[in-house]
Each structure stands twice: as C-alpha cells, then as structure tokens.
Biopython code that builds the backbone (N, CA, C, O; Angstrom):
import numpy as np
from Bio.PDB.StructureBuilder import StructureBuilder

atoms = [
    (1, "UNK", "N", (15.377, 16.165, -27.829)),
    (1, "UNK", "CA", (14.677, 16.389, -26.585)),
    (1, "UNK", "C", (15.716, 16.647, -25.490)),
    (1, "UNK", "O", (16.576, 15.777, -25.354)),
    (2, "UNK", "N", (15.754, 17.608, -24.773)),
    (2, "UNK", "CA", (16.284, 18.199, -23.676)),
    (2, "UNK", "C", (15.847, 17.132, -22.513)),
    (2, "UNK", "O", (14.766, 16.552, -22.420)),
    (3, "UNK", "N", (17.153, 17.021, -21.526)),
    (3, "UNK", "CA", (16.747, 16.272, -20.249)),
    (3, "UNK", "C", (16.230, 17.031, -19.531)),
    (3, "UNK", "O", (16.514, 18.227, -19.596)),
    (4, "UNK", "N", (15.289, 16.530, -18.606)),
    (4, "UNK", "CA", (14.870, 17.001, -17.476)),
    (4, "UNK", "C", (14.356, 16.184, -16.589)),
    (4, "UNK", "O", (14.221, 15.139, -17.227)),
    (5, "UNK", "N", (14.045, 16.029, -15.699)),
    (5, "UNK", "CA", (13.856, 15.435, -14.452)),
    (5, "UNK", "C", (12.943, 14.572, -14.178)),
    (5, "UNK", "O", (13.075, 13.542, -13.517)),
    (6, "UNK", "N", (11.356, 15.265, -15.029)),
    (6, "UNK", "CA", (10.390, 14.170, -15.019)),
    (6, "UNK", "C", (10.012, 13.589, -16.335)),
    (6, "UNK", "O", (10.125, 14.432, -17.225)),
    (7, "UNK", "N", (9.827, 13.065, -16.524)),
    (7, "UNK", "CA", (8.604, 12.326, -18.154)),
    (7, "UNK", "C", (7.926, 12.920, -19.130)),
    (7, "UNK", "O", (6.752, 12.971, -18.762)),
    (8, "UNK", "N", (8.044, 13.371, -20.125)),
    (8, "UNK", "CA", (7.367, 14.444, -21.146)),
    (8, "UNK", "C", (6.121, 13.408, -21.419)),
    (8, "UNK", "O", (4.936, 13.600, -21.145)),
    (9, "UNK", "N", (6.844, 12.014, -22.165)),
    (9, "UNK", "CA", (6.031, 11.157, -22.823)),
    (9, "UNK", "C", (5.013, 10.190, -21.861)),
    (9, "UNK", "O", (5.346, 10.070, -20.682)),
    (10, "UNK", "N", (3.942, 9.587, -22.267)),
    (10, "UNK", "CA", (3.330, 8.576, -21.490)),
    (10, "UNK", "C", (3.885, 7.330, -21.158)),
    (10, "UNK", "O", (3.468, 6.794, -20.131)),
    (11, "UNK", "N", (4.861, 6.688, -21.917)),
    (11, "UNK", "CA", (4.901, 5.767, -21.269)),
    (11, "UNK", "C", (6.095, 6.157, -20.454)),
    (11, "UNK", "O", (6.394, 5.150, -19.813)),
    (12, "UNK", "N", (7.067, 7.299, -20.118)),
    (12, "UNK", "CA", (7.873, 7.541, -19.179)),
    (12, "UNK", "C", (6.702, 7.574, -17.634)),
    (12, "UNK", "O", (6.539, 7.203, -16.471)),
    (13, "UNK", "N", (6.205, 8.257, -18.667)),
    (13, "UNK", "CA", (5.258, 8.754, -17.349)),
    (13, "UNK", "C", (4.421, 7.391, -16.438)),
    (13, "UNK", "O", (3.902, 7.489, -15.327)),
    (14, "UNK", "N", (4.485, 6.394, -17.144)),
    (14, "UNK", "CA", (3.995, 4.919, -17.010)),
    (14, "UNK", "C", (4.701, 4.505, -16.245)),
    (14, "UNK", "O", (4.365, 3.873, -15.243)),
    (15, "UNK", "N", (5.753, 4.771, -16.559)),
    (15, "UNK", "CA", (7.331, 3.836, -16.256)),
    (15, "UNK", "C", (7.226, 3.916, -14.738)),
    (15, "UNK", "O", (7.258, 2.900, -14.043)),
    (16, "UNK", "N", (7.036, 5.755, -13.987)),
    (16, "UNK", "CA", (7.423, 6.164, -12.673)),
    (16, "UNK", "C", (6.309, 6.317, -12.006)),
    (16, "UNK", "O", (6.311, 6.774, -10.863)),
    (17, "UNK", "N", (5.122, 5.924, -12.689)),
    (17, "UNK", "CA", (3.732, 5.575, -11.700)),
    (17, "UNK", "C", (3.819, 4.314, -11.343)),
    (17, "UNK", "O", (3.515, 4.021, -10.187)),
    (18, "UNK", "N", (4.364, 3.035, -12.497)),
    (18, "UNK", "CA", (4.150, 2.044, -12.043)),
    (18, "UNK", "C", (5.478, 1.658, -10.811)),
    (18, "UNK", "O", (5.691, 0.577, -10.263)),
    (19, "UNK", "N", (6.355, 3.218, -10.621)),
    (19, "UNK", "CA", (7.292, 2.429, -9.696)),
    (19, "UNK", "C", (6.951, 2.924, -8.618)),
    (19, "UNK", "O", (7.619, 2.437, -7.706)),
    (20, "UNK", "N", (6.345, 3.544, -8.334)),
    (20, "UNK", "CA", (5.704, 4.470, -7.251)),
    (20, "UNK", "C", (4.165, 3.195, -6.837)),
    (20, "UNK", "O", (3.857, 3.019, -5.659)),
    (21, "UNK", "N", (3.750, 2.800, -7.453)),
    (21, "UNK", "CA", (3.302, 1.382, -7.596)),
    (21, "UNK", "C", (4.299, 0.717, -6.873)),
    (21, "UNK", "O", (4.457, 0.862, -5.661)),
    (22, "UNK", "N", (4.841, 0.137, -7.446)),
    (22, "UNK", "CA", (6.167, -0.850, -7.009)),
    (22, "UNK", "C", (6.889, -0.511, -5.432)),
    (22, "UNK", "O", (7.325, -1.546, -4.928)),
    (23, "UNK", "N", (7.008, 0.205, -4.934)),
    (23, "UNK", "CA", (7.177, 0.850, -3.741)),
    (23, "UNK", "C", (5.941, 0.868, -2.681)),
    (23, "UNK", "O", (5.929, 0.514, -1.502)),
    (24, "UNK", "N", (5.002, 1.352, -3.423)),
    (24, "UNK", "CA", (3.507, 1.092, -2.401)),
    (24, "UNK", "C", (3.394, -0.750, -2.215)),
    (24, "UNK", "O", (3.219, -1.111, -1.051)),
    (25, "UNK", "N", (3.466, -1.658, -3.073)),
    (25, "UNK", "CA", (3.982, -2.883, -2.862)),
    (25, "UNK", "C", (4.678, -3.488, -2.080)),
    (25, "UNK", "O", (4.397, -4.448, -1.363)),
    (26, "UNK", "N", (5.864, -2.781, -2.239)),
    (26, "UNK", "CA", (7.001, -3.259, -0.946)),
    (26, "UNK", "C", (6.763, -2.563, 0.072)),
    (26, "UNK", "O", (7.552, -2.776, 0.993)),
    (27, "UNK", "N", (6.203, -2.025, 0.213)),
    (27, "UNK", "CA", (5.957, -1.455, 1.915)),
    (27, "UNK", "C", (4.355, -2.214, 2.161)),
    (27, "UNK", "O", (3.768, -1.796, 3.159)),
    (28, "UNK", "N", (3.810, -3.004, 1.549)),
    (28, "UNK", "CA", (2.832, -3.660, 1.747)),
    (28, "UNK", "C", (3.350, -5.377, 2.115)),
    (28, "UNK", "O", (3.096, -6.158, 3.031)),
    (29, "UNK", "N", (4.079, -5.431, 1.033)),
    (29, "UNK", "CA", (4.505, -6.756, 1.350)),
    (29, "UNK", "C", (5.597, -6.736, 2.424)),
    (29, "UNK", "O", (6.178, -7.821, 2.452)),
    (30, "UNK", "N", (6.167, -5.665, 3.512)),
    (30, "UNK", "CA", (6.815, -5.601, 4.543)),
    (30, "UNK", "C", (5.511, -5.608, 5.764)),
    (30, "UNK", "O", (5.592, -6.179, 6.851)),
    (31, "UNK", "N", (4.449, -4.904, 5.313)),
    (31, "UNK", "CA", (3.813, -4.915, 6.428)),
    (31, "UNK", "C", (2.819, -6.593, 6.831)),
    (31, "UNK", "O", (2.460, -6.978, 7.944)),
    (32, "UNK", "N", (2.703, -6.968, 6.091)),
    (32, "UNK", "CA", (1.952, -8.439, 5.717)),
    (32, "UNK", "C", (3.174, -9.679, 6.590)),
    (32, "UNK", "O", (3.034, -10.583, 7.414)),
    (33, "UNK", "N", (4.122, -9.185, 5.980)),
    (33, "UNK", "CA", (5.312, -10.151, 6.754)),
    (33, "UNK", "C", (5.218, -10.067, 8.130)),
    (33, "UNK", "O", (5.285, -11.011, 8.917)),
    (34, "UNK", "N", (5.073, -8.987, 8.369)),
    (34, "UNK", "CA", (5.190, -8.482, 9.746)),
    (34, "UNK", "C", (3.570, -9.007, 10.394)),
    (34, "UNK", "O", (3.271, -9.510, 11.477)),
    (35, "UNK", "N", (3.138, -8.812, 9.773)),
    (35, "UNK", "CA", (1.399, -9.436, 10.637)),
    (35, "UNK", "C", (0.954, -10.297, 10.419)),
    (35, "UNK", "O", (-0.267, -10.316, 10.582)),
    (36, "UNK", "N", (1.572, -11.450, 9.961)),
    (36, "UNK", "CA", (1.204, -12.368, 9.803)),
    (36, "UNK", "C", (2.373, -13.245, 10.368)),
    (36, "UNK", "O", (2.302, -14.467, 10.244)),
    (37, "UNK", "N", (3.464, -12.651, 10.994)),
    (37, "UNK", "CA", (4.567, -13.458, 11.372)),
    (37, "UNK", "C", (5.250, -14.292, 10.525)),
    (37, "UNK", "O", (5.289, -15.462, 10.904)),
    (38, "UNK", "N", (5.941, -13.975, 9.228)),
    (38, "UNK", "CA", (6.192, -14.889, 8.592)),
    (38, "UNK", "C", (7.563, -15.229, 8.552)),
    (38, "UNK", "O", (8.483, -14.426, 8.396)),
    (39, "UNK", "N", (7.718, -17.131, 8.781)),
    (39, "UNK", "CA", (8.834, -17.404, 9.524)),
    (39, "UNK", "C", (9.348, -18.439, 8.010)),
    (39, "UNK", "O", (9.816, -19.558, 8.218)),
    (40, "UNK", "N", (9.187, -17.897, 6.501)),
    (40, "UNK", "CA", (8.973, -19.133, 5.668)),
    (40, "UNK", "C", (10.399, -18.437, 4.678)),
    (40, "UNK", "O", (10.762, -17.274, 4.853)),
    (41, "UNK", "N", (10.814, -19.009, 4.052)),
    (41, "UNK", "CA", (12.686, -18.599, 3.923)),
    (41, "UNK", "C", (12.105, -17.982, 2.480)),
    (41, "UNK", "O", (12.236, -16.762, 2.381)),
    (42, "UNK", "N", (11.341, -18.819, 1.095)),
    (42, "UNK", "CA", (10.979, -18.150, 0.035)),
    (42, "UNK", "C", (9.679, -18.600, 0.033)),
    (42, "UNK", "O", (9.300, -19.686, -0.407)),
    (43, "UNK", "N", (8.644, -17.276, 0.805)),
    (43, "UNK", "CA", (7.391, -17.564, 0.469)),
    (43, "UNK", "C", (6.942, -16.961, -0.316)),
    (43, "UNK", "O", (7.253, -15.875, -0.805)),
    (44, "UNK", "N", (5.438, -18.270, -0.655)),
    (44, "UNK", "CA", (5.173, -18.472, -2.339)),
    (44, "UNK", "C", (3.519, -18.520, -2.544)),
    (44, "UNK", "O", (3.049, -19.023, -1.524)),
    (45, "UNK", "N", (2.743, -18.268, -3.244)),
    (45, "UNK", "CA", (1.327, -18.499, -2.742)),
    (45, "UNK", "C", (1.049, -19.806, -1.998)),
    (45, "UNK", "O", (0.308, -19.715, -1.019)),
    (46, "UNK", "N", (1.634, -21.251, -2.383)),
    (46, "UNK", "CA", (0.816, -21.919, -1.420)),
    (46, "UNK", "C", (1.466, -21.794, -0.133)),
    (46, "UNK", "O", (0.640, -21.270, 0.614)),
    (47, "UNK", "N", (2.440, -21.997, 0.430)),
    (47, "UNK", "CA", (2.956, -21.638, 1.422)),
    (47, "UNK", "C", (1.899, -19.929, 2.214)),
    (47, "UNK", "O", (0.894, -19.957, 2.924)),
    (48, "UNK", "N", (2.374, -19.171, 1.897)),
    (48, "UNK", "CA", (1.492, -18.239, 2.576)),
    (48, "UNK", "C", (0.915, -17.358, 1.353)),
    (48, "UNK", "O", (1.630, -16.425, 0.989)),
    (49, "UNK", "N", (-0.291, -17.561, 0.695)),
    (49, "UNK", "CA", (-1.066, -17.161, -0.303)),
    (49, "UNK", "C", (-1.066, -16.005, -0.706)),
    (49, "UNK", "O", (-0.795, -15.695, -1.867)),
    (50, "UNK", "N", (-1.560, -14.718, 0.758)),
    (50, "UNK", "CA", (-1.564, -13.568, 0.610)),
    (50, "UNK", "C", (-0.077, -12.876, 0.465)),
    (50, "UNK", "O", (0.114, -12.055, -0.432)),
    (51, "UNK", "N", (1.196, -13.323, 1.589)),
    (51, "UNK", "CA", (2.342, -12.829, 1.178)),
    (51, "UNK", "C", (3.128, -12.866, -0.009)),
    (51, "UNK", "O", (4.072, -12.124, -0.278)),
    (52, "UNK", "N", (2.483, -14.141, -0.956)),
    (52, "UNK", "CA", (3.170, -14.855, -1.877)),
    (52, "UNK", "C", (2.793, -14.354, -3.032)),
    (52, "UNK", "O", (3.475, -14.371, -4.057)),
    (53, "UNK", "N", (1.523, -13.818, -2.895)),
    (53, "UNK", "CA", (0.906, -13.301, -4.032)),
    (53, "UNK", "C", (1.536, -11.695, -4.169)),
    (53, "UNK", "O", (1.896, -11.298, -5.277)),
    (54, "UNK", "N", (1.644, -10.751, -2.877)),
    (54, "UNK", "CA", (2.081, -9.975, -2.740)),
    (54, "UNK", "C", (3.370, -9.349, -3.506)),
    (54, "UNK", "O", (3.714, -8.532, -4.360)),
    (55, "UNK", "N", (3.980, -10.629, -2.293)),
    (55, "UNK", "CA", (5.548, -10.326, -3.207)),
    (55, "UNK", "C", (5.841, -10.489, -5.137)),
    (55, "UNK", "O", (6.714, -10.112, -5.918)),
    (56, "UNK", "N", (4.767, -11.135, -5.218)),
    (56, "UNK", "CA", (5.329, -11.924, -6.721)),
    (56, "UNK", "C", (4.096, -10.695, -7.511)),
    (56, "UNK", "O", (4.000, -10.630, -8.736)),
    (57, "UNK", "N", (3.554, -10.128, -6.910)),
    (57, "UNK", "CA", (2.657, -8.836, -8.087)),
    (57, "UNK", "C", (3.981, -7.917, -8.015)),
    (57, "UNK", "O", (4.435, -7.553, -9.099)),
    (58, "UNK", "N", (4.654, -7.500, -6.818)),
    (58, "UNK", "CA", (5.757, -6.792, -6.378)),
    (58, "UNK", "C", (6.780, -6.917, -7.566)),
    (58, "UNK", "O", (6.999, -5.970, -8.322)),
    (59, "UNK", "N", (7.411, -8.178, -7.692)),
    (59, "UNK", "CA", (8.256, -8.574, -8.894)),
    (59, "UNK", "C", (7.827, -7.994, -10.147)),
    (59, "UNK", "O", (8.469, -7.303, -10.939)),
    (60, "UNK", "N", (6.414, -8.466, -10.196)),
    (60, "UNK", "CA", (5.603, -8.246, -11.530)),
    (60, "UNK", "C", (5.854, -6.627, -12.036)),
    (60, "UNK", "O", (6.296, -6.216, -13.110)),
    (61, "UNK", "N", (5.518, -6.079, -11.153)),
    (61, "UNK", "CA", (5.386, -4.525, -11.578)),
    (61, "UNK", "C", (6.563, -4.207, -11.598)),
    (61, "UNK", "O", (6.987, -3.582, -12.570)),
    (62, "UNK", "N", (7.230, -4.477, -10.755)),
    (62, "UNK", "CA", (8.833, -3.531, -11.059)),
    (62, "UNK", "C", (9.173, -4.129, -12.557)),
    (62, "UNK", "O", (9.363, -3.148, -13.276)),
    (63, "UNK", "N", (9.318, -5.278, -13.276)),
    (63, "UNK", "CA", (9.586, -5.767, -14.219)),
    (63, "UNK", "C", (8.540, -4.761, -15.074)),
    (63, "UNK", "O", (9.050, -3.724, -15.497)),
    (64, "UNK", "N", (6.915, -5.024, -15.399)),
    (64, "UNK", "CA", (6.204, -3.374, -15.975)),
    (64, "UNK", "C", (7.159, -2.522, -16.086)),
    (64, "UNK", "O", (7.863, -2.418, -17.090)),
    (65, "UNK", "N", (7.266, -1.829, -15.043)),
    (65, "UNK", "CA", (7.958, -0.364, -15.131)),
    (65, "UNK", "C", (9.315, -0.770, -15.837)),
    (65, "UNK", "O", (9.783, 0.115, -16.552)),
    (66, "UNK", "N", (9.896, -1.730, -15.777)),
    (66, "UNK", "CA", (11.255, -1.687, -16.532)),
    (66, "UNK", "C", (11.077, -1.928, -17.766)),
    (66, "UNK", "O", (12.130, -1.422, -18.152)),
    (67, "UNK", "N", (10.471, -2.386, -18.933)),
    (67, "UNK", "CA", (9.865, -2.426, -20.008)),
    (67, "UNK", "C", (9.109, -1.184, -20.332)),
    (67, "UNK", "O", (9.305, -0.822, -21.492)),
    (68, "UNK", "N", (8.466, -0.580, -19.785)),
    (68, "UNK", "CA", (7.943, 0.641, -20.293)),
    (68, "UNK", "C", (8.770, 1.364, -20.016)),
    (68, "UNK", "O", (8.808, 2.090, -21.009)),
    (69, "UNK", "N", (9.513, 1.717, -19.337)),
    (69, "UNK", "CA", (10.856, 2.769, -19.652)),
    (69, "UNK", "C", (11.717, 2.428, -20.400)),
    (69, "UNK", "O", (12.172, 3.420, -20.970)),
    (70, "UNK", "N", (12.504, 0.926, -20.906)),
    (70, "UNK", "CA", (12.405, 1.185, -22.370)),
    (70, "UNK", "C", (11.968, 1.478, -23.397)),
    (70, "UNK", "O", (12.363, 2.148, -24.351)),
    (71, "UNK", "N", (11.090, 0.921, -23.153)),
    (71, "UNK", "CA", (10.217, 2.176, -24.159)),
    (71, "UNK", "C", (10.062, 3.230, -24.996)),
    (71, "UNK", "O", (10.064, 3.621, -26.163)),
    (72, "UNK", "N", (9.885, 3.590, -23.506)),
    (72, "UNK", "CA", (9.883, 4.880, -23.866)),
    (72, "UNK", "C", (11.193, 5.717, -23.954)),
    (72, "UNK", "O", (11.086, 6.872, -24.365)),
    (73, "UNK", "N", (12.795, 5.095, -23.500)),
    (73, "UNK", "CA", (13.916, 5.539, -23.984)),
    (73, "UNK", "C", (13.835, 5.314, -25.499)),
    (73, "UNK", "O", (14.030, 6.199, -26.333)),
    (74, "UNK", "N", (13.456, 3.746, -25.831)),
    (74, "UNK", "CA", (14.025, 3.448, -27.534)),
    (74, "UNK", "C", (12.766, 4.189, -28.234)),
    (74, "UNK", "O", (13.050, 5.012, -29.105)),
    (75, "UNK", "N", (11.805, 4.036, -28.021)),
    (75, "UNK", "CA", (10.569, 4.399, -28.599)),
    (75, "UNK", "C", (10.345, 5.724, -29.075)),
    (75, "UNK", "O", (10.031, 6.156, -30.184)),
    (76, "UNK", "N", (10.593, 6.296, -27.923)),
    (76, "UNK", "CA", (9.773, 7.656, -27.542)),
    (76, "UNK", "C", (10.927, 8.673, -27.366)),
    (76, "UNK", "O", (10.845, 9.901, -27.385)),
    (77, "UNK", "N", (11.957, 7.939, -27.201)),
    (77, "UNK", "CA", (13.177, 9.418, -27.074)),
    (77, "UNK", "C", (13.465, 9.731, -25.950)),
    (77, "UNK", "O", (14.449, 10.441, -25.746)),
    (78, "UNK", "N", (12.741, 9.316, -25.020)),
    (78, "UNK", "CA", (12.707, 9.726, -23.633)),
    (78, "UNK", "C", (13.877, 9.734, -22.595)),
    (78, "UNK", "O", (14.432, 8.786, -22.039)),
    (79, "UNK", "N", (14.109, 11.206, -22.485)),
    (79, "UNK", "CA", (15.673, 11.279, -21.766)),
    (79, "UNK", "C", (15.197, 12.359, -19.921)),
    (79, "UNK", "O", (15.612, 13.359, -19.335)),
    (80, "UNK", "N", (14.288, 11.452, -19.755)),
    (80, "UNK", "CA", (14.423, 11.645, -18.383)),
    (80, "UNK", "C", (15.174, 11.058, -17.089)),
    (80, "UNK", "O", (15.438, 9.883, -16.836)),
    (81, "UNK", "N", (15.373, 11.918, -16.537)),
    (81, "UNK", "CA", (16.434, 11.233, -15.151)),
    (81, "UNK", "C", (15.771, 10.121, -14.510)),
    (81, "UNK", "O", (16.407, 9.071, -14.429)),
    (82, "UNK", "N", (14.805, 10.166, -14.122)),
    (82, "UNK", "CA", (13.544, 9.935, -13.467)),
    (82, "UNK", "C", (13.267, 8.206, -14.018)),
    (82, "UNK", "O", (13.240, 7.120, -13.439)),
    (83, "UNK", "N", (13.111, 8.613, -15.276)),
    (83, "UNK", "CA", (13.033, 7.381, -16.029)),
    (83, "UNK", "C", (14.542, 6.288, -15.734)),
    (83, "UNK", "O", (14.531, 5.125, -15.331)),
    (84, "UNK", "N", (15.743, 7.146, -16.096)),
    (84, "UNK", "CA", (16.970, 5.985, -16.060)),
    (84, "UNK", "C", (17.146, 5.579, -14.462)),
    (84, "UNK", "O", (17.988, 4.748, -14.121)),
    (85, "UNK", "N", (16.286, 6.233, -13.530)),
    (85, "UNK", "CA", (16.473, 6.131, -11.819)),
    (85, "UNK", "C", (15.858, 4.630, -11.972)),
    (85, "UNK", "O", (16.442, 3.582, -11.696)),
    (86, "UNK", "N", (14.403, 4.798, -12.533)),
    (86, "UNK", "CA", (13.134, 3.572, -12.490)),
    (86, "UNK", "C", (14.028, 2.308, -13.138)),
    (86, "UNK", "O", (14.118, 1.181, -12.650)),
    (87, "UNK", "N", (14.663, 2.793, -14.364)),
    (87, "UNK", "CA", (14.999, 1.740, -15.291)),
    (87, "UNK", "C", (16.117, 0.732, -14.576)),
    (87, "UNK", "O", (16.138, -0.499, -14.563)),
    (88, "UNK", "N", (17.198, 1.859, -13.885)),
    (88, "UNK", "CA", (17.912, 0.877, -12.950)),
    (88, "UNK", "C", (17.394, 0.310, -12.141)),
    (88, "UNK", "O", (17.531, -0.894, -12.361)),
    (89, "UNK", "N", (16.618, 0.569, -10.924)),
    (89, "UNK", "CA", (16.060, 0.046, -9.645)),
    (89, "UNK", "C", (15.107, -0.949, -9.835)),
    (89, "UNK", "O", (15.100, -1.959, -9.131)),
    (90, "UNK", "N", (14.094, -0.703, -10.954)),
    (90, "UNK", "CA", (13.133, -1.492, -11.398)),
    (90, "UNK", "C", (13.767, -2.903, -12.288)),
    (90, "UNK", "O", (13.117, -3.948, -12.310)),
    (91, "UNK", "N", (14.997, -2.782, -12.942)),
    (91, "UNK", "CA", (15.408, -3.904, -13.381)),
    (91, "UNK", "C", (15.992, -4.674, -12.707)),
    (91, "UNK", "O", (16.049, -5.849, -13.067)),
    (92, "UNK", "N", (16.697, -4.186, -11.344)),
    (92, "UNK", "CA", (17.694, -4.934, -10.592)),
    (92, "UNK", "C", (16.804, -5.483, -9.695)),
    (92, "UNK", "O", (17.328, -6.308, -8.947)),
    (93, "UNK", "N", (15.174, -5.218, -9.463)),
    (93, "UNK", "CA", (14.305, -5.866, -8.845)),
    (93, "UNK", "C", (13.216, -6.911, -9.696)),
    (93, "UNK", "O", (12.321, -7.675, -9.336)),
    (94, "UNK", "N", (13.684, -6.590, -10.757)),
    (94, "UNK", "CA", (12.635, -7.869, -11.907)),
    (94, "UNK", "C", (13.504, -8.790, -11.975)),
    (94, "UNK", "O", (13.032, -9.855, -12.371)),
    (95, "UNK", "N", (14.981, -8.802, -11.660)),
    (95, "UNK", "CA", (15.920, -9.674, -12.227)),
    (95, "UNK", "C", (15.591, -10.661, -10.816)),
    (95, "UNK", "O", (15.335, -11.865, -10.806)),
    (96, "UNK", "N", (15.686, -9.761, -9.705)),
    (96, "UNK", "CA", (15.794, -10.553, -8.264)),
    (96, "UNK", "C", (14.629, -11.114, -8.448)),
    (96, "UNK", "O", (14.835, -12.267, -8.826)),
    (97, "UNK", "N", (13.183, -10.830, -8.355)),
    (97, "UNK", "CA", (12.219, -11.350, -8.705)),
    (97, "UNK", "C", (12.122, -12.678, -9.539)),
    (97, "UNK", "O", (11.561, -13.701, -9.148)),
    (98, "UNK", "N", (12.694, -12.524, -10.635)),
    (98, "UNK", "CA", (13.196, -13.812, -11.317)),
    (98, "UNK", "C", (13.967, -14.958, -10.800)),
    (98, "UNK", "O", (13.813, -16.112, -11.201)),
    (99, "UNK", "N", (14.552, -14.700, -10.164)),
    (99, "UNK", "CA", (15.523, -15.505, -9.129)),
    (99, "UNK", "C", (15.012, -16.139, -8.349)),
    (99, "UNK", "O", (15.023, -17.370, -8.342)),
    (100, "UNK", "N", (14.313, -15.227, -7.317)),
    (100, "UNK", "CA", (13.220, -15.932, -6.459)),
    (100, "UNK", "C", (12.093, -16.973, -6.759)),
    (100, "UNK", "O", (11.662, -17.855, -6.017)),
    (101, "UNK", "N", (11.759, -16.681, -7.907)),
    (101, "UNK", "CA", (10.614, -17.357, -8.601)),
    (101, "UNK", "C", (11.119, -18.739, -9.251)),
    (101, "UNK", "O", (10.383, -19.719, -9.366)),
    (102, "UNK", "N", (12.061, -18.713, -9.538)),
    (102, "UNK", "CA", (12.824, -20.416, -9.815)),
    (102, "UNK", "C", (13.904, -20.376, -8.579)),
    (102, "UNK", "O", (14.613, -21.377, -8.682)),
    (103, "UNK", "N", (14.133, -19.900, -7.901)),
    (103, "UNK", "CA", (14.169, -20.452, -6.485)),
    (103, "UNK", "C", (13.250, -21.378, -5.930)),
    (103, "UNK", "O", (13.395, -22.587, -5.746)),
    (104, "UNK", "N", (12.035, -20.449, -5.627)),
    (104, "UNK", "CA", (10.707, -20.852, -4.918)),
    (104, "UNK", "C", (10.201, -22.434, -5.906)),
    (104, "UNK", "O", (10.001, -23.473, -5.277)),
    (105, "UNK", "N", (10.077, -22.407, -7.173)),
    (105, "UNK", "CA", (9.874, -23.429, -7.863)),
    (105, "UNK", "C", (10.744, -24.420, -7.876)),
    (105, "UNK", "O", (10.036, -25.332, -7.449)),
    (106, "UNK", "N", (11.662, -24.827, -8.045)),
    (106, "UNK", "CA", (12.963, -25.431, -7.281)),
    (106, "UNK", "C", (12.579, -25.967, -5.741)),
    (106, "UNK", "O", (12.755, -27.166, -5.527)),
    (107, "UNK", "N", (12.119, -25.222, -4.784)),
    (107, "UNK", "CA", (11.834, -25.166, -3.607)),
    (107, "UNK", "C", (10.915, -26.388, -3.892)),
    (107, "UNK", "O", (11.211, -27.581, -3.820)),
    (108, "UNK", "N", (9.656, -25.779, -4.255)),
    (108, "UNK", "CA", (8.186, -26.828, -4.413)),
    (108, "UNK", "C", (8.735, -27.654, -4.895)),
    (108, "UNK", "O", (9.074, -28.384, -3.964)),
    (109, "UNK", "N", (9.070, -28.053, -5.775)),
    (109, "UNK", "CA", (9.827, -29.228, -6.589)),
    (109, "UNK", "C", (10.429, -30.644, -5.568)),
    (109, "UNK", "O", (10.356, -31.824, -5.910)),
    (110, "UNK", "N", (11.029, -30.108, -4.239)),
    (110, "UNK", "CA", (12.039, -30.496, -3.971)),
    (110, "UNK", "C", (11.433, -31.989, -2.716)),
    (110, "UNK", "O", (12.267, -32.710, -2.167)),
]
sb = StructureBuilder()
sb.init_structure("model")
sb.init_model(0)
sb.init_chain("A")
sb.init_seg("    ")
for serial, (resi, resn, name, xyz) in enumerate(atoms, 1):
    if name == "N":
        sb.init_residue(resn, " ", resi, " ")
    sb.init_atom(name, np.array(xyz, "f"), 0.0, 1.0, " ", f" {name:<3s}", serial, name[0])
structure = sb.get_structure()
C-alpha cells in the first residue's frame, strides 16, 4: 500500500474522526472552564461533574483513536500520514490523561 495523506481503511478512517472528536472535546472542555469559572487544580466529576466528566470523555477518546490507529497500522496495513499525526498526538494525550486520572484519585484519596 502506497502512502498518502488520508485513510484508505476504516479503522484509519476511525482513528481521524475520533480525533477530530477529540479536538471538538477540548475546545468544549476549554469553553466549560471558562463558564463556569473553574478555580479547581485537577478537576474530577465530583468536584465539578460537568467539567470532570468532560475532560475525562476527552482522555477517553484520544486513547480510542490511539488504539484504532494501531490497528489499523498492524492490522490493516495502514500507511497513512494522517493516521501516524493521530497516533502521535492522540497517545501523548491518553498517556497525560492517565496521569491525571491517578493524580485526581490520589487527590480524592488524600
């Protein structure tokens, strides 16, 4: 398979909807921060429910999209640019996501 730019296969094609997803997220969970004034260092659903939930679907999906673009690299063959763009950005935000999330639990804990 020849490279090219976008996704031949479905789950490439998975990979860069769900990050395009993942982006509509973070500009949601920026605007929520912002209108709701949030003054909370790692917020978490109980702390602020709607931001907490926000951010942590946010995590969720970028982690999605990074699993289905493996995928569809090991799987499917898939040698799109597009895809190794998602696979970096989307993993270096499931990892942070992870962090935060036994942060935040750690936090409650404490």
């Amino acid at each position: 398979m020849k490279t090219t730019f976008l996704p031949k296969s479905k789950p490439g094609q998975w990979s860069v909807i769900l990050f395009a997803i993942f982006i509509m997220f973070t500009f949601l969970g920026t605007y929520l921060s912002r209108a709701l004034n949030n003054d909370i260092e790692y917020p978490n659903p109980i702390n602020s429910p709607v931001l907490g939930t926000a951010i942590y679907l946010t995590f969720i999906i970028a982690g999605a999209a990074f699993i289905t673009g493996i995928r569809a690299l090991l799987k499917h063959k898939e040698r799109a640019i597009a895809v190794y763009i998602v696979m970096v950005i989307s993993g270096y935000f499931a990892l942070a996501g992870s962090a935060l999330f036994i942060v935040g639990m750690f936090e409650l804990l404490r």
